[in-house]
PAZAPA-4460 file (N, C-alpha, C; in steps of 0.05 Angstrom, whole numbers, plus 32768, in hexadecimal, padded with zeros to 4 digits):
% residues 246
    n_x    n_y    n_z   ca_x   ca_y   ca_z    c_x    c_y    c_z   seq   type   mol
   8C1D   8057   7E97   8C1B   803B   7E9E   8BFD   8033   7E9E     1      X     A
   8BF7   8019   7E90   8BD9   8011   7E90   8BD2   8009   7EA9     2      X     A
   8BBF   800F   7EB5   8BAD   8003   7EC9   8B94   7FF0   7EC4     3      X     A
   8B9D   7FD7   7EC5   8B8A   7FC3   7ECA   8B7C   7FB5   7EE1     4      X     A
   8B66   7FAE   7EE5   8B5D   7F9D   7EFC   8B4E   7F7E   7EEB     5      X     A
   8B56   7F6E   7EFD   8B4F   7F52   7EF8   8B2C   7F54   7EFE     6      X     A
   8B1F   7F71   7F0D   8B00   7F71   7F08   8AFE   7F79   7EF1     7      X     A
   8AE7   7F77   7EE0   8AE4   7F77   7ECA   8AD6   7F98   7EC7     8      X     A
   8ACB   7FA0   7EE2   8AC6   7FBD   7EE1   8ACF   7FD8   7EED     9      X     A
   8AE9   7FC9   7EE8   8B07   7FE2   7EED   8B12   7FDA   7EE8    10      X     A
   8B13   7FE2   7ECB   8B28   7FDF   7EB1   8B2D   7FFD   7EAD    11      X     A
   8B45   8000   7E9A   8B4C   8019   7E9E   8B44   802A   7E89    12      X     A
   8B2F   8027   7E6C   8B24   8030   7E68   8B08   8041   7E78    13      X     A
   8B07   8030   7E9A   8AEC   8040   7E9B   8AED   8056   7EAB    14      X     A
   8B03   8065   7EB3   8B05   807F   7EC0   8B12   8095   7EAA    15      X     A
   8AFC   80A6   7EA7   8B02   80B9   7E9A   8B0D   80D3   7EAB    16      X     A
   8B21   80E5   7E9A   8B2C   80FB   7EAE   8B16   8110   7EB6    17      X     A
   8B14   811E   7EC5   8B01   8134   7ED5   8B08   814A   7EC3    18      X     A
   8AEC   8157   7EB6   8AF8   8175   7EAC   8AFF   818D   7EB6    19      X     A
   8B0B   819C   7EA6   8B10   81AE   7EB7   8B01   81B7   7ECC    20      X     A
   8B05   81BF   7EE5   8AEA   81CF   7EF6   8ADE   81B1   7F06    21      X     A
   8AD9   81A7   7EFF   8ACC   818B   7F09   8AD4   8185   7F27    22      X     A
   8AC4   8175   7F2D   8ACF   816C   7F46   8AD6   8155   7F49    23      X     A
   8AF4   814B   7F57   8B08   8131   7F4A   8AFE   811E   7F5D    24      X     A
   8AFA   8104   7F57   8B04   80F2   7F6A   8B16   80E9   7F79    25      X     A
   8B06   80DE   7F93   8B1D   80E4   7FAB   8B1F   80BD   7FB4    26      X     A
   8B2F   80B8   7FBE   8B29   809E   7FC6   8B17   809B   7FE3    27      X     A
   8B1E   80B1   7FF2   8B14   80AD   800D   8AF1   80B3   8001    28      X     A
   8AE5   80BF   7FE9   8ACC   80BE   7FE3   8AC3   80A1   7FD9    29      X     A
   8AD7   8096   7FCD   8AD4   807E   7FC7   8AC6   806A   7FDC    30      X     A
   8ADD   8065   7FF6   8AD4   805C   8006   8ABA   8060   8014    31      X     A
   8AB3   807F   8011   8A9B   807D   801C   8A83   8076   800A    32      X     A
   8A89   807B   7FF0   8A72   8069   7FE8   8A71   8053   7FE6    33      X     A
   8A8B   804A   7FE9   8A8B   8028   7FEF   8A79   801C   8008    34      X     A
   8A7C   8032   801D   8A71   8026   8039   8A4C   802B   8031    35      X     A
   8A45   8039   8027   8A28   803C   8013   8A1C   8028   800F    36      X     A
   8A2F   8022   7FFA   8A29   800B   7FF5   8A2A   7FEE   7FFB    37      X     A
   8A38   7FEA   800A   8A38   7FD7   8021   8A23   7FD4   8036    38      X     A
   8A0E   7FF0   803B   8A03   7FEE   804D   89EA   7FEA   8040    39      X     A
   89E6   7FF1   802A   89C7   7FEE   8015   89C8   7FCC   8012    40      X     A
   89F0   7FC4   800D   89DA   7FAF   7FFB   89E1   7F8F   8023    41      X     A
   89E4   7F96   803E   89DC   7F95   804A   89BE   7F90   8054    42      X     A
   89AC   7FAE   804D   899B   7FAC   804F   8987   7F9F   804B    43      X     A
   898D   7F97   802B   8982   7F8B   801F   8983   7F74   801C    44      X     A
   899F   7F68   802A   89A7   7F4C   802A   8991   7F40   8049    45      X     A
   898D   7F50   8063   8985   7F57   8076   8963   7F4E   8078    46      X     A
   895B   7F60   8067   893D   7F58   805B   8934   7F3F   804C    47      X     A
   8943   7F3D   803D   8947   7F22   802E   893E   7F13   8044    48      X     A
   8959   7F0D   804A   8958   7EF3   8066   893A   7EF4   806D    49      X     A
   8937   7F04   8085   8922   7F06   808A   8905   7F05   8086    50      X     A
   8901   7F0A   806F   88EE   7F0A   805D   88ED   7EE8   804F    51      X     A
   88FF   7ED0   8057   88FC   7EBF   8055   88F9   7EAB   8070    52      X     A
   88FE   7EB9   8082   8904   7EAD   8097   88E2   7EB3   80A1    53      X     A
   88D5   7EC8   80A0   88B4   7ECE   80A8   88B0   7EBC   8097    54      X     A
   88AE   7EB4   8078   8898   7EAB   806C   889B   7E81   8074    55      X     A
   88BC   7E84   8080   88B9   7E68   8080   88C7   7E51   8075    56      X     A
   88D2   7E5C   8059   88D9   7E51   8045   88EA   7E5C   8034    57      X     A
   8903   7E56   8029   890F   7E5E   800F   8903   7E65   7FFA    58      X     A
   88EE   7E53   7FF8   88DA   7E5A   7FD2   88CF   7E7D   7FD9    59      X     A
   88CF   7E8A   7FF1   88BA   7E9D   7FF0   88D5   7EAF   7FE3    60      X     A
   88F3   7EB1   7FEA   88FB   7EC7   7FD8   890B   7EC1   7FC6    61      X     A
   890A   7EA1   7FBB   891D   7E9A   7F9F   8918   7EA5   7F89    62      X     A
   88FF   7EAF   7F8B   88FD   7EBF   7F62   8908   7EDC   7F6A    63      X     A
   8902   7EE4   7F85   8914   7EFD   7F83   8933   7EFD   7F82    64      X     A
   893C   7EDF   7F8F   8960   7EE4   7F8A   8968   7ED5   7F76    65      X     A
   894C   7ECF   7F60   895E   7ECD   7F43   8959   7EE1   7F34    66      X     A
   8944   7EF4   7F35   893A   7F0C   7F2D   8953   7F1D   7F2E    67      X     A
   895B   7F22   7F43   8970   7F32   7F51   898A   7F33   7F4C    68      X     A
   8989   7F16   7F46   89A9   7F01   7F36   89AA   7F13   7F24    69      X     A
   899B   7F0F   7F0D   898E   7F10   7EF2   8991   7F35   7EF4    70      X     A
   8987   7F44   7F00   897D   7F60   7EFB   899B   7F6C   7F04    71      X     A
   89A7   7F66   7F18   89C2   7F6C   7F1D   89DD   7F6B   7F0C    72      X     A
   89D7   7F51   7F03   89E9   7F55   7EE7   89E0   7F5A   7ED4    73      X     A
   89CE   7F68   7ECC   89C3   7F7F   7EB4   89D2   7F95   7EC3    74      X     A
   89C4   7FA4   7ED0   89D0   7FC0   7EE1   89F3   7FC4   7EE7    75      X     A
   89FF   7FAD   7EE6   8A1C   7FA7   7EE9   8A25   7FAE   7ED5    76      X     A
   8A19   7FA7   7EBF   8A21   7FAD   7E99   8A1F   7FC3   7E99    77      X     A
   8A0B   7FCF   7E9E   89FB   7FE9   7E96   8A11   7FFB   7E9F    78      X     A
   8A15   7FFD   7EBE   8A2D   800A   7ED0   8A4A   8013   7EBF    79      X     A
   8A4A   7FF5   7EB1   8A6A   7FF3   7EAA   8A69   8008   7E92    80      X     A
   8A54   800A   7E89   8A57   8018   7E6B   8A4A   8032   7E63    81      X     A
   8A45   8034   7E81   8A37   804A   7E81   8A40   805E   7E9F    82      X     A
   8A59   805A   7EA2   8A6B   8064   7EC0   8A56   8082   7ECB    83      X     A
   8A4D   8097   7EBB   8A47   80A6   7EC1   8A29   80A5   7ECE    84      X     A
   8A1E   808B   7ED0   8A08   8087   7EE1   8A0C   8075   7EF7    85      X     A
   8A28   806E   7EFB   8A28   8063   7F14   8A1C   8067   7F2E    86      X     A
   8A1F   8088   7F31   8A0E   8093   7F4D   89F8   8086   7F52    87      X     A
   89EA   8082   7F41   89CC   8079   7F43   89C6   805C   7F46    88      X     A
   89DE   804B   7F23   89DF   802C   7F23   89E5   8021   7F3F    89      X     A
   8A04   802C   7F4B   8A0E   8019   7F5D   89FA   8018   7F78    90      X     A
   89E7   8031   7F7A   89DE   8024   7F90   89C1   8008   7F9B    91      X     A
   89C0   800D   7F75   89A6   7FF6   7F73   89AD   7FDF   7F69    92      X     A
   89CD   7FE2   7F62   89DD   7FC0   7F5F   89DD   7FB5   7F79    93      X     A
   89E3   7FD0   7F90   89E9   7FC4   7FAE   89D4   7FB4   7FB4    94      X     A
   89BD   7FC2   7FB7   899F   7FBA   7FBC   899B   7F9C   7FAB    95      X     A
   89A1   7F9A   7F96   8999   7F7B   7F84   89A0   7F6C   7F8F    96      X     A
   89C4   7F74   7F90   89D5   7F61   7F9D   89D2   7F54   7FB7    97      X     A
   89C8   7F69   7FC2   89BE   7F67   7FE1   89A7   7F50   7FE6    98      X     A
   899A   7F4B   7FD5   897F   7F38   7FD2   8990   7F1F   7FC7    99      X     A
   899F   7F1C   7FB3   89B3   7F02   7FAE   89BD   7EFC   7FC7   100      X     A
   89D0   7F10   7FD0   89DE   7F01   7FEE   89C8   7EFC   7FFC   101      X     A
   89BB   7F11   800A   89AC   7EFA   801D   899B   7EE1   801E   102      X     A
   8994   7EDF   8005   8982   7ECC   7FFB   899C   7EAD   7FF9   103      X     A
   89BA   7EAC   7FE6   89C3   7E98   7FEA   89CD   7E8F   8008   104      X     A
   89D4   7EAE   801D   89DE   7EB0   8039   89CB   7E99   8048   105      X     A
   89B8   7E9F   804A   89A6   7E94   8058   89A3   7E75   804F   106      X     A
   89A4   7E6A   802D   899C   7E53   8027   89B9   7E47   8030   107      X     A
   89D0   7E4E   8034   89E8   7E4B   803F   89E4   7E42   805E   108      X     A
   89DA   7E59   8065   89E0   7E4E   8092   89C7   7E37   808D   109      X     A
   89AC   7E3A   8081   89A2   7E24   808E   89B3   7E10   8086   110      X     A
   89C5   7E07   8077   89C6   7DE9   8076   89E9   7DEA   8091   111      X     A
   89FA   7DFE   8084   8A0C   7E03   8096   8A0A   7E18   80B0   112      X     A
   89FD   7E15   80C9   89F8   7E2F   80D5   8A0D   7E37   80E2   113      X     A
   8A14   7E56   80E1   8A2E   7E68   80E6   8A3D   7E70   80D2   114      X     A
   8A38   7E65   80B8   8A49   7E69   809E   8A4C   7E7D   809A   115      X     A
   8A32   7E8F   8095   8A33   7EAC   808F   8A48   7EB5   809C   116      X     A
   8A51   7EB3   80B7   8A50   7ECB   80C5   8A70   7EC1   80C9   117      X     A
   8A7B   7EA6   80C5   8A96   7E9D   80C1   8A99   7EB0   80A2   118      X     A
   8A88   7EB5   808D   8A93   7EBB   8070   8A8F   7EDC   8070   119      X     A
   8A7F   7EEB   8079   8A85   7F04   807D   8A98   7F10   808D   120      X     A
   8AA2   7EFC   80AC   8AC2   7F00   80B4   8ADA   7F04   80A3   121      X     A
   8AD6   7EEE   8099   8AEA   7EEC   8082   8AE9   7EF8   8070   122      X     A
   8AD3   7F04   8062   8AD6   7F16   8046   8AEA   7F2D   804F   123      X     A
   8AD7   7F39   8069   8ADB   7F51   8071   8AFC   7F59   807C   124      X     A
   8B02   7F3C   808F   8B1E   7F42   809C   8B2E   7F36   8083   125      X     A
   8B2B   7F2A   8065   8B3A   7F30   8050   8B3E   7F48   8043   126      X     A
   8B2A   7F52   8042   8B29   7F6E   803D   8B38   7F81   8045   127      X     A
   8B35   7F80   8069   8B45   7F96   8078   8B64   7F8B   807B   128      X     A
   8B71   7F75   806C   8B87   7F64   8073   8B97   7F6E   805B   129      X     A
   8B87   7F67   803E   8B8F   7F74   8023   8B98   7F91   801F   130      X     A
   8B82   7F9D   8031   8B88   7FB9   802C   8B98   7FC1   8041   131      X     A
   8B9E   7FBD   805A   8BBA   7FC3   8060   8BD3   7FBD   8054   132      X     A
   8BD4   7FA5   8049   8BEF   7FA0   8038   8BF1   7FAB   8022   133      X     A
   8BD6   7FB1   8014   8BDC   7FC3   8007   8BE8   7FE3   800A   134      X     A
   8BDF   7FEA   801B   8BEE   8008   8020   8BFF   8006   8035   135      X     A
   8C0C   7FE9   8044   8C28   7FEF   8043   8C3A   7FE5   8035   136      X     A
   8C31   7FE5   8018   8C46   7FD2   800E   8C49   7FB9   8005   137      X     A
   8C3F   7FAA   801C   8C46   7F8D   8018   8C3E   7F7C   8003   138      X     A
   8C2A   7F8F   7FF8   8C21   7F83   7FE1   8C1D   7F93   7FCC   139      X     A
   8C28   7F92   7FB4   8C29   7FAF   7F9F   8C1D   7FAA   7F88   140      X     A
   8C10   7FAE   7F74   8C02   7FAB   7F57   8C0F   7FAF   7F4C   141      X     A
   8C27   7F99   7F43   8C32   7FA1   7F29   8C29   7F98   7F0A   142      X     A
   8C2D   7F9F   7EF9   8C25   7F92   7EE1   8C21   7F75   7EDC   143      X     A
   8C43   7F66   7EE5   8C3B   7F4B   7EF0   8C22   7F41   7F02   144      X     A
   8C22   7F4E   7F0E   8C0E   7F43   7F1F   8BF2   7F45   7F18   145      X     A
   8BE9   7F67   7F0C   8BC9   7F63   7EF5   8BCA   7F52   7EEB   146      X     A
   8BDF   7F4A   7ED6   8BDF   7F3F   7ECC   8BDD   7F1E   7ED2   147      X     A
   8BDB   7F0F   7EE0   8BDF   7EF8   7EE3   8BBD   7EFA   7EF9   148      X     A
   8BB9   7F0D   7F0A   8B95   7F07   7F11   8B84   7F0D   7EFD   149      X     A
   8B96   7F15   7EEA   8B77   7F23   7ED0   8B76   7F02   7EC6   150      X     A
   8B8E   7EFC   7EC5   8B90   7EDF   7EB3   8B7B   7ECC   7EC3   151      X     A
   8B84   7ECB   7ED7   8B73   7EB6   7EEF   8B55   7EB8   7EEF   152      X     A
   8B55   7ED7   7EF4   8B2D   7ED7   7EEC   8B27   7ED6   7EDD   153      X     A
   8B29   7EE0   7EC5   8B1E   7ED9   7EB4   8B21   7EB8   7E9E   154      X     A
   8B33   7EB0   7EAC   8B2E   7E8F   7EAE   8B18   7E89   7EBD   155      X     A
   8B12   7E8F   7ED9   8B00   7E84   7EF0   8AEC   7E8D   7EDF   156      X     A
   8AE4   7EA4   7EC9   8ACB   7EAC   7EC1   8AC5   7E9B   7EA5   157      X     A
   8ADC   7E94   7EA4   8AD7   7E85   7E84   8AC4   7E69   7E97   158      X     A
   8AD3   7E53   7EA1   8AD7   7E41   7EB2   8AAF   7E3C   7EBF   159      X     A
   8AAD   7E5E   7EC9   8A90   7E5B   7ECF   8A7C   7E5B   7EC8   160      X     A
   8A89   7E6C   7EAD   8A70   7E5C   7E8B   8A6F   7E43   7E83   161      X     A
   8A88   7E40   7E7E   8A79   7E1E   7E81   8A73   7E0E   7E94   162      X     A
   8A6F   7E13   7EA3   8A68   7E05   7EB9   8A41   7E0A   7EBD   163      X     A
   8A44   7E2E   7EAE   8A23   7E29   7EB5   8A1A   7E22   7E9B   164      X     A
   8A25   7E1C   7E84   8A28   7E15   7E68   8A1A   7DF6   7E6C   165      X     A
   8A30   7DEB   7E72   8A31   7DC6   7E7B   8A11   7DC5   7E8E   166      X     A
   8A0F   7DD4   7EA0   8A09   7DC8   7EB6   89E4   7DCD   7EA7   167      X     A
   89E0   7DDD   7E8C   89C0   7DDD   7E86   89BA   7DC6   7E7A   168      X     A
   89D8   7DB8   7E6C   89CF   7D97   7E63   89D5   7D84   7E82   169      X     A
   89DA   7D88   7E93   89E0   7D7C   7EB1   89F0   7D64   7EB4   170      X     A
   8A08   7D7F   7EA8   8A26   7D75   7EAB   8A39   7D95   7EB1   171      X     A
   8A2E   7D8E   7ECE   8A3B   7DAC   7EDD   8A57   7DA1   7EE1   172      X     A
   8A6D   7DAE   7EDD   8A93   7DAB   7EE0   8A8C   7D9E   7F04   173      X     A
   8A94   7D88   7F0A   8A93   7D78   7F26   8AA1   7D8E   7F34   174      X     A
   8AB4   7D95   7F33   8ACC   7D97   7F4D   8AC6   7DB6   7F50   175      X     A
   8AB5   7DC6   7F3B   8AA4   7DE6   7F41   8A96   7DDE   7F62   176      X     A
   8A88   7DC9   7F63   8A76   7DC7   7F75   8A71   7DAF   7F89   177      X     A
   8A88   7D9C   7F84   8A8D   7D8A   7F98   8A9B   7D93   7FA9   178      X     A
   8A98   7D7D   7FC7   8A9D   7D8E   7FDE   8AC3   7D78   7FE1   179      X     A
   8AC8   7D69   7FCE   8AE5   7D5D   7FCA   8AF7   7D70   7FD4   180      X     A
   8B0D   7D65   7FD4   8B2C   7D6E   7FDD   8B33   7D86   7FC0   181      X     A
   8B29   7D7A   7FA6   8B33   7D84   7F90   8B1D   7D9E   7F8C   182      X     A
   8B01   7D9C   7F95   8AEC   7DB0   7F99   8AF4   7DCB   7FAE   183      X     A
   8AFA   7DB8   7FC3   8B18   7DC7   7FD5   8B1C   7DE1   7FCE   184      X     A
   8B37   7DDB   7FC1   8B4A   7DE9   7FBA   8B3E   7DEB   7F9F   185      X     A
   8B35   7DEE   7F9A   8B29   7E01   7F7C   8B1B   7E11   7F80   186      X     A
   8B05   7E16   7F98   8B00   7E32   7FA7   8B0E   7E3E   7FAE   187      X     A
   8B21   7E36   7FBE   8B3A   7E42   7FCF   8B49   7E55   7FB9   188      X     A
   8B49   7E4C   7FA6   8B5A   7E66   7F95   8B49   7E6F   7F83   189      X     A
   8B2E   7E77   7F80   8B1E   7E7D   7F77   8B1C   7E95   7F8F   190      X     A
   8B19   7E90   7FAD   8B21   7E9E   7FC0   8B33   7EB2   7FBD   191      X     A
   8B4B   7E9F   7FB8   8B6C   7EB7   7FB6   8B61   7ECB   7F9E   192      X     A
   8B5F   7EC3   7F8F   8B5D   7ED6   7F72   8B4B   7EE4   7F7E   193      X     A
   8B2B   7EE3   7F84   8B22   7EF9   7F88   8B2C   7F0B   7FA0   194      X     A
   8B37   7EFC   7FAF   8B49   7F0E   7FC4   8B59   7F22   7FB2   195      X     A
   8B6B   7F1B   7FA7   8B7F   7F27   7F92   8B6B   7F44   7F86   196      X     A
   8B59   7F40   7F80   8B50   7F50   7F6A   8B47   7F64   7F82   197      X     A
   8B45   7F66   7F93   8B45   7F7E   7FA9   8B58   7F90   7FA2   198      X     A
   8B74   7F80   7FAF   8B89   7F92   7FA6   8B8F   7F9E   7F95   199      X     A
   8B86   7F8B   7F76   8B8B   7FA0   7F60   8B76   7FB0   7F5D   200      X     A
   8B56   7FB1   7F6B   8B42   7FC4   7F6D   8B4C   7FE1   7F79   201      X     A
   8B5F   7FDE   7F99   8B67   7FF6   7FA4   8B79   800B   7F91   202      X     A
   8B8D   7FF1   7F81   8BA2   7FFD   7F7A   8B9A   8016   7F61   203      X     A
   8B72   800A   7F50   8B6F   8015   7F3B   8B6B   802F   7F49   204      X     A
   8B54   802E   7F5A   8B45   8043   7F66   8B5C   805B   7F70   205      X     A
   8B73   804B   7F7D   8B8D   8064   7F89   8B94   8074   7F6B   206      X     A
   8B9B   8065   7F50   8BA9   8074   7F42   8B8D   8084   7F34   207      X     A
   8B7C   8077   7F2F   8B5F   8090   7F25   8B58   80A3   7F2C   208      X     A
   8B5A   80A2   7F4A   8B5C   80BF   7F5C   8B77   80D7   7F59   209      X     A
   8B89   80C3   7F57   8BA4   80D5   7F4E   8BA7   80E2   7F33   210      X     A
   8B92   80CB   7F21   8B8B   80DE   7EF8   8B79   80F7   7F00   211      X     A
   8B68   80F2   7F1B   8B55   8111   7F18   8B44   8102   7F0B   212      X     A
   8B36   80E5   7F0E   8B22   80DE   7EFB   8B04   80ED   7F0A   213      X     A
   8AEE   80EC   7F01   8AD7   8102   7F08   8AC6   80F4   7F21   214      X     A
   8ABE   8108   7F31   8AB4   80FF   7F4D   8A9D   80E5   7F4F   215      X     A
   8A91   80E8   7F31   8A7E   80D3   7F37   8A8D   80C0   7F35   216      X     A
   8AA1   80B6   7F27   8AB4   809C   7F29   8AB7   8091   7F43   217      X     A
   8AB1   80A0   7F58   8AB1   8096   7F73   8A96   8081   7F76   218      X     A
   8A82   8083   7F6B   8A71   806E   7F5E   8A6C   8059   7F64   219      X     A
   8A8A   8059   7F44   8A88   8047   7F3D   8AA3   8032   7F47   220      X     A
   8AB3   8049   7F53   8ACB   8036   7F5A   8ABC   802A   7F72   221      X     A
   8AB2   8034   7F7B   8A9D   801E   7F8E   8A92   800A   7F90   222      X     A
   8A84   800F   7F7C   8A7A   7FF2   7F67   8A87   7FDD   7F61   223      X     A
   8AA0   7FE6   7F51   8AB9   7FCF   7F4C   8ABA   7FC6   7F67   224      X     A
   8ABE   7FD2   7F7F   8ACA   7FBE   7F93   8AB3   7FB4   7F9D   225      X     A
   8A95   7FBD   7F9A   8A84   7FAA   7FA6   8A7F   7F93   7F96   226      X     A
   8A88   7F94   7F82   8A89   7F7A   7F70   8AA1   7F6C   7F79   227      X     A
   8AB8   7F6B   7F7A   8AC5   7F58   7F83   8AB7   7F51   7FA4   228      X     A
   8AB4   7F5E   7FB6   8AB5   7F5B   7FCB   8A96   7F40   7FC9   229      X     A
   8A82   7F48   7FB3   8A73   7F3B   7FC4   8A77   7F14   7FB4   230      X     A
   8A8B   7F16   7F93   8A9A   7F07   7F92   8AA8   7EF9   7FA4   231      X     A
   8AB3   7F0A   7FB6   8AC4   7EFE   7FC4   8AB8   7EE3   7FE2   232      X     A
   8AA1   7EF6   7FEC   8A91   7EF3   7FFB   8A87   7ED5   7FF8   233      X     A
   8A7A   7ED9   7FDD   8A70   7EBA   7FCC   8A84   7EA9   7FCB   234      X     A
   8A95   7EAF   7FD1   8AA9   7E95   7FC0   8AB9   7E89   7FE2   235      X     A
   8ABC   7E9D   7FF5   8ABD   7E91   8004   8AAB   7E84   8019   236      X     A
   8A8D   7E86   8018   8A6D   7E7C   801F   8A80   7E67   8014   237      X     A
   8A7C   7E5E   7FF9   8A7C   7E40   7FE6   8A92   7E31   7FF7   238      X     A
   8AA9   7E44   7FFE   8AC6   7E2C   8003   8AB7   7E26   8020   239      X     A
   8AB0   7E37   8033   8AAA   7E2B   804A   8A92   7E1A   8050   240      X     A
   8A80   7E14   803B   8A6C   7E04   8032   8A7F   7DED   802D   241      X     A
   8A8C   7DE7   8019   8A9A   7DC9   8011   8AA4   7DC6   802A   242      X     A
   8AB4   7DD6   8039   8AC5   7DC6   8055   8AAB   7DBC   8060   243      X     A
   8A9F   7DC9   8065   8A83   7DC2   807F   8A7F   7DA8   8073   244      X     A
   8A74   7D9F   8055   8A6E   7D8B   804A   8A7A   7D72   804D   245      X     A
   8A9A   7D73   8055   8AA5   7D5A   8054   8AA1   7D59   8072   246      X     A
***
């Protein structure tokens, strides 16, 4: 059976089997390099802040969280096509990433203050909500179902090319970034889907560990989920930005 994920970097070309003698991937390693990485790119989100908050001003760390934008999705590429340096990539995607979040986090609470800390509740207790239903059940990866979040994101990814397409002649898509009823609910399932792509993230990671794919894959299956997660993170900042707005 094929294994797909609606993230674009756990697809099922990218776990290769462990060779003989090797040492296999486990999921519970998974998780811990997940928590790794969670705490680097933390840190770094942590400093950020701060480092804007001494100097005063937003302008003192915006070229680093477009730098960071920019250098993170190089290293994201690099990761995907290059699985066998994940050890090393995913923990300096965390660190980039870490300078993006805290840098939009912060330009977020000043105008809404508490946002952050309403949108990391929520990433996190979606997270721990998804993954119980996922392992009891309540919610299962079937082919239907890849199939229909692969469809959805990668619509939402088409959708956000043009939008940054449009928006260099400044004709950005309205309802991407209006705080409307129809702005609404067009985060809101921009939300669900990247919620979704959790589940089909656990479901890749459980059967890769069960192929015997190779220990460094713990990595990278890391990586995949810190990419949705911090997707996820963003997209619900934005929906609780438009409510605050109206």
């Amino acid at each position: 059976m094929a294994m797909n994920s609606g993230n674009p970097t756990l697809s099922d070309k990218r776990f290769p089997v462990a060779t003989a003698g090797a040492e296999p991937m486990t999921v519970g390693g998974t998780v811990n390099k997940t928590a790794i990485l969670l705490v680097l790119l933390t840190v770094s989100a942590v400093l950020t802040w701060r480092t804007a908050l001494n100097a005063g001003s937003m302008d003192a760390i915006m070229p680093w969280v477009i730098g960071s934008a920019v250098a993170g999705f190089v290293v994201a590429l690099v990761t995907i096509f290059k699985q066998a340096w994940s050890p090393w990539l995913a923990p300096v995607y965390a660190l980039l990433e870490g300078v993006v979040i805290g840098g939009l986090s912060l330009f977020f609470e000043l105008r809404f203050p508490g946002i952050v800390l309403q949108a990391v509740g929520l990433t996190f207790g979606t997270l721990a909500c998804l993954l119980a239903a996922y392992k009891s059940g309540l919610i299962r990866a079937s082919e239907n179902f890849k199939l229909g979040v692969t469809a959805a994101t990668g619509g939402i990814a088409v959708l956000y090319l043009f939008d940054i397409g449009l928006g260099m002649f400044g004709m950005p898509i309205g309802f991407i970034h209006e705080s409307s009823w129809t702005g609404i609910l067009f985060s809101l399932f921009v939300v669900v889907i990247a919620a979704l792509n959790l589940v089909m993230d656990f479901d890749f990671i459980e059967r890769a560990a069960e192929r015997g794919a190779p220990a460094y894959m713990e990595w990278y299956g890391a990586f995949g989920l810190l990419v949705t997660l911090v997707w996820l993170y963003l997209e619900i900042l934005r929906l609780l930005a438009k409510s605050r707005s109206r």
